[in-house]
C-alpha positions as CSV (number, residue, x, y, z in Angstrom):
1,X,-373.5,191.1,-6.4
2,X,-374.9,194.1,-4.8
3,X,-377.5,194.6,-7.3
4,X,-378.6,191.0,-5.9
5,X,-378.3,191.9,-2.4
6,X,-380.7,194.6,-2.6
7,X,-383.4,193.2,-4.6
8,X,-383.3,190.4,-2.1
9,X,-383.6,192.7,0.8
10,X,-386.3,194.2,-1.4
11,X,-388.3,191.2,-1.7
12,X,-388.0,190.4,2.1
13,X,-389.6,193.7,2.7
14,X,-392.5,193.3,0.4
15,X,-392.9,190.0,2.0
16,X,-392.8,191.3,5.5
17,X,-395.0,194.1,4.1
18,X,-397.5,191.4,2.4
19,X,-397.8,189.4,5.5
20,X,-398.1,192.1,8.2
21,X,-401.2,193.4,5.9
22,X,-402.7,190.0,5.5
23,X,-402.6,189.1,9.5
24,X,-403.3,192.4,10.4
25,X,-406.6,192.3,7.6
26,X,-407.4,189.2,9.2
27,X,-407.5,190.0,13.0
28,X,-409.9,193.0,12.3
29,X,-412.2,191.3,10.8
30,X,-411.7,192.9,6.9
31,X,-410.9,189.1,5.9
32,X,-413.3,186.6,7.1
33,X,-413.4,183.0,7.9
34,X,-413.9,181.2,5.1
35,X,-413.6,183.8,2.8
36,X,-410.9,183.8,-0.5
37,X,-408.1,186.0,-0.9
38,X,-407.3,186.9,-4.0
39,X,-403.5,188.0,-5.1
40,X,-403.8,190.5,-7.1
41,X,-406.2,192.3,-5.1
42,X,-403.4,192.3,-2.3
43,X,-400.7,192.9,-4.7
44,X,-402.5,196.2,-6.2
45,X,-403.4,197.3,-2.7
46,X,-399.6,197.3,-1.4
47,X,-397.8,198.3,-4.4
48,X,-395.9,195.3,-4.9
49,X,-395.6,192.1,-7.5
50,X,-397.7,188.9,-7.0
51,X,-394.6,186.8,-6.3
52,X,-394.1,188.3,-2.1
53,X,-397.8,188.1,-1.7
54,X,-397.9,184.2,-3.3
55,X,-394.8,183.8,-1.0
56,X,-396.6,185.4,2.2
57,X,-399.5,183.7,1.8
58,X,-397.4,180.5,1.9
59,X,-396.3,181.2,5.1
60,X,-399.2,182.4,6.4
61,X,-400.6,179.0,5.4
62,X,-397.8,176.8,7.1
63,X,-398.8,179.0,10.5
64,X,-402.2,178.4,10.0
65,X,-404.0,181.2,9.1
66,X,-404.8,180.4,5.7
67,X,-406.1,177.4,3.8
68,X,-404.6,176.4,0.1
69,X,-407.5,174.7,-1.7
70,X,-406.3,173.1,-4.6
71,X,-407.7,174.5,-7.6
72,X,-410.0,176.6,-5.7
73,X,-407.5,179.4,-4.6
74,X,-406.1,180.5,-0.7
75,X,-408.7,181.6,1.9
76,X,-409.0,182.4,5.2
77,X,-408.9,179.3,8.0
78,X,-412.2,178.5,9.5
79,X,-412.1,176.3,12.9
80,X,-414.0,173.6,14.1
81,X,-414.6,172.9,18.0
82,X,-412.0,169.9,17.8
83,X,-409.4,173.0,16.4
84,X,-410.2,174.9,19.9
85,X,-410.1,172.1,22.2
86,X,-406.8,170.4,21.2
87,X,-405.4,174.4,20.6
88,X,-406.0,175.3,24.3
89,X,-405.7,171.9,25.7
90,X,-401.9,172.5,24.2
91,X,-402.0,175.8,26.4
92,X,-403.2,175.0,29.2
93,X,-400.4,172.5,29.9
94,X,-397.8,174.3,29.5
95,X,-398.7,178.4,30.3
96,X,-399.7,177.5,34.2
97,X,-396.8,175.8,34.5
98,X,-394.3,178.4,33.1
99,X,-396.5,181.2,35.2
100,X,-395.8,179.3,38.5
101,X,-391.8,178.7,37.4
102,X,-391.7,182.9,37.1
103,X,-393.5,184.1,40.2
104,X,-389.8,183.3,42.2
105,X,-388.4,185.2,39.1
106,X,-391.0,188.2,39.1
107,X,-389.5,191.6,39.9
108,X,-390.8,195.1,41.5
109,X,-390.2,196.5,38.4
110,X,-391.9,194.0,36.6
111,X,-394.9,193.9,38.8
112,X,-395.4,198.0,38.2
113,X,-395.4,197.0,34.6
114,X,-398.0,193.9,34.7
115,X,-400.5,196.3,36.7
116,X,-400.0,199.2,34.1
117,X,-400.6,196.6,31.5
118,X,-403.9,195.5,33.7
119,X,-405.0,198.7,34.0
120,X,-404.3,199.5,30.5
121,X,-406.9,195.8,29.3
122,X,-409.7,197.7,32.2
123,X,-409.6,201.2,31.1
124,X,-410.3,200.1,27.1
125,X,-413.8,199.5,27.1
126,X,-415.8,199.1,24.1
127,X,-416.4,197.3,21.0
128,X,-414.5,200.4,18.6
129,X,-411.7,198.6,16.8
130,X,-408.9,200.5,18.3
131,X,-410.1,199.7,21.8
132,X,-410.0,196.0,21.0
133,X,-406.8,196.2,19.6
134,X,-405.2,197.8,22.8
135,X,-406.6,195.6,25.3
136,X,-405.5,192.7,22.5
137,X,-402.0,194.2,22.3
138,X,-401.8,194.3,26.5
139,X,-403.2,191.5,27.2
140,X,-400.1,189.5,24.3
141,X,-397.5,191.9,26.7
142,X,-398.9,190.8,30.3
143,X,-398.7,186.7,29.2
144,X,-396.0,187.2,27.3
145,X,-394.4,189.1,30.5
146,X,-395.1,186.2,33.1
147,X,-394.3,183.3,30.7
148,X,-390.5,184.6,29.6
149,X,-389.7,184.9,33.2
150,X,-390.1,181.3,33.8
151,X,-387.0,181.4,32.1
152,X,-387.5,177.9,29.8
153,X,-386.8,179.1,26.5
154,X,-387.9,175.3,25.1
155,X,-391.3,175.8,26.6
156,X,-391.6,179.5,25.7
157,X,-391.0,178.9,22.4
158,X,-393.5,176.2,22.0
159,X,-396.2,178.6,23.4
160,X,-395.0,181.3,21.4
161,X,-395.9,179.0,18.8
162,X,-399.0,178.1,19.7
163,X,-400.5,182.0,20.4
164,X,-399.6,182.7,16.7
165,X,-402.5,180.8,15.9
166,X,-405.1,183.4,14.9
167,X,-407.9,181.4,16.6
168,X,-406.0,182.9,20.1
169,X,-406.4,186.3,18.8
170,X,-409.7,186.1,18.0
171,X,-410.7,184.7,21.0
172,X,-410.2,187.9,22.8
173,X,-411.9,189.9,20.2
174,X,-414.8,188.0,20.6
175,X,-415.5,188.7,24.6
176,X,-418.6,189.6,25.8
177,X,-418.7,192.9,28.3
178,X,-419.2,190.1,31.2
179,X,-416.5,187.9,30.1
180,X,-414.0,190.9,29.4
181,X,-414.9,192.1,32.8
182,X,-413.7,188.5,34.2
183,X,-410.8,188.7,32.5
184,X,-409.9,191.9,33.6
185,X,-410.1,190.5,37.3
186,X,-408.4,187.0,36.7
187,X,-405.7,189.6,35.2
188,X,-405.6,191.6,38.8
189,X,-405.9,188.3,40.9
190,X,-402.9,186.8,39.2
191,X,-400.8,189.7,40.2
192,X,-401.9,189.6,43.7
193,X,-401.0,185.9,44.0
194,X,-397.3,186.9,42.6
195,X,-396.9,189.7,44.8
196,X,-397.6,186.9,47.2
197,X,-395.7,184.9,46.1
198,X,-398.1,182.5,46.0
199,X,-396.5,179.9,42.7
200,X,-399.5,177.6,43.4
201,X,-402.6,180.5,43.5
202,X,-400.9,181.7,40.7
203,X,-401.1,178.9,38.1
204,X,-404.7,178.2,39.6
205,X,-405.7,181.4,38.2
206,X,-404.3,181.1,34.7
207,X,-405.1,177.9,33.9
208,X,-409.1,179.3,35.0
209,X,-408.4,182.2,32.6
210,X,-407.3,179.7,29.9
211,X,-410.4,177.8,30.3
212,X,-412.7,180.9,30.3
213,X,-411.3,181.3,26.9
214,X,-412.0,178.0,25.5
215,X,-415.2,178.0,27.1
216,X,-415.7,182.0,25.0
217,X,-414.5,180.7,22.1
218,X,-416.4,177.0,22.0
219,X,-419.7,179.7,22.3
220,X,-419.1,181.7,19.8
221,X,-418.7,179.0,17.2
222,X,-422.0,177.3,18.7
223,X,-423.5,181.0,17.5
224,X,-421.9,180.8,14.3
225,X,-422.6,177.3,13.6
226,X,-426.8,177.1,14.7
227,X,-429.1,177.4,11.8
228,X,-430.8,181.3,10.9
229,X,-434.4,180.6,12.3
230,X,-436.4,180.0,8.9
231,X,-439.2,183.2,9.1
232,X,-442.8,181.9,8.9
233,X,-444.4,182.1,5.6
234,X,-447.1,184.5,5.6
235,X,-450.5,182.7,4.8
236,X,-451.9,182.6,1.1
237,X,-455.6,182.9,0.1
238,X,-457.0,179.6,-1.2
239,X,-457.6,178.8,-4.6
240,X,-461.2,180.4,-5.6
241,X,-461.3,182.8,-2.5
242,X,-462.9,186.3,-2.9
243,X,-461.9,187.6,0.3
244,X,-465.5,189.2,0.7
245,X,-467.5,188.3,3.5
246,X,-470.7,186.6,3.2
């Protein structure tokens, strides 16, 4: 029995261990969109039998981030703009909402924190890997912060949901400077309202921010999706040509 017990715990861990390396290969950028995973390649990487890898990539498939093509193997999710509009249409009904049901519920304490976290999504600049994945990692904490003070665990949870869709994550990885420096302020604005205790300003603010993302996001797969300029073939001597000069 305890033999069992502990290559069950055993197998949860690889699993854990499979899936954390998958997302976390995914949201920098080592996996593409589009692009196949193969098991073994995981498998060998981490140390670990095929069957936690087939069994993370099964739930990394029911969440969304992966596609099973039958007979063709697992690869990486690619989104359409009908994908980004229904995915933040989702989240834009119900995050404003929950932020103007916590501003009541916001504390000091709580306030110091969202500014450190601001701060923290300002003072990252840059396009370096680890910068992205701070501001990515305070930017999940500040939302995260305002919505689980609303204190409706039915609505959290559907959110919660929703931002585990990789497409939200890369969204903020794929900022300009111009629209990371709006961000940044729609961050600093929202905090003002709450200090205000402004409910209504508040929810203004982040359902703006919401839309600023879709509107990112729609752009970048507009870039992704228009056809490479074909270059201009060079011009070829005609048949019988000499190329001297009479």
């Amino acid at each position: 029995m305890q033999n069992s017990e502990a290559s069950a715990h055993l197998m949860s861990r690889s699993v854990h261990a499979a899936y954390e390396f998958i997302t976390r290969e995914i949201e920098e950028g080592r996996l593409q969109a589009g692009g196949f995973i193969r098991e073994e390649t995981i498998a060998e990487r981490l140390g670990v039998s095929r069957t936690p890898v087939r069994e993370a990539l099964r739930i990394l498939a029911a969440e969304g981030w992966l596609e099973i093509k039958k007979n063709q193997g697992v690869r990486v999710n690619t989104w359409s703009a009908r994908h980004v509009r229904e995915i933040f249409d989702a989240r834009v009904l119900i995050e404003p909402y929950l932020v103007g049901q916590a501003v009541p519920r916001i504390t000091a304490q709580d306030l110091d924190e969202l500014v450190r976290l601001a701060e923290d999504m300002a003072g990252n600049r840059g396009s370096a890997p680890e910068a992205v994945t701070r501001r990515q990692v305070a930017n999940d904490r500040f939302h995260m912060l305002l919505t689980e003070r609303s204190d409706n665990q039915v609505l959290c949870a559907s959110l919660n949901a929703i931002k585990k869709i990789p497409l939200i994550k890369w969204t903020f990885r794929g900022y300009t400077e111009p629209e990371r420096l709006r961000s940044n302020a729609q961050h600093f604005d929202m905090i003002e309202a709450i200090r205000a205790g402004d409910a209504e300003l508040a929810q203004a603010i982040m359902k703006n921010h919401i839309l600023h993302g879709r509107s990112s996001m729609l752009g970048n797969l507009d870039k992704e999706s228009a056809p490479t300029p074909k270059k201009p073939r060079a011009a070829q001597p005609r048949r019988g040509a000499t190329g001297k000069r009479s």
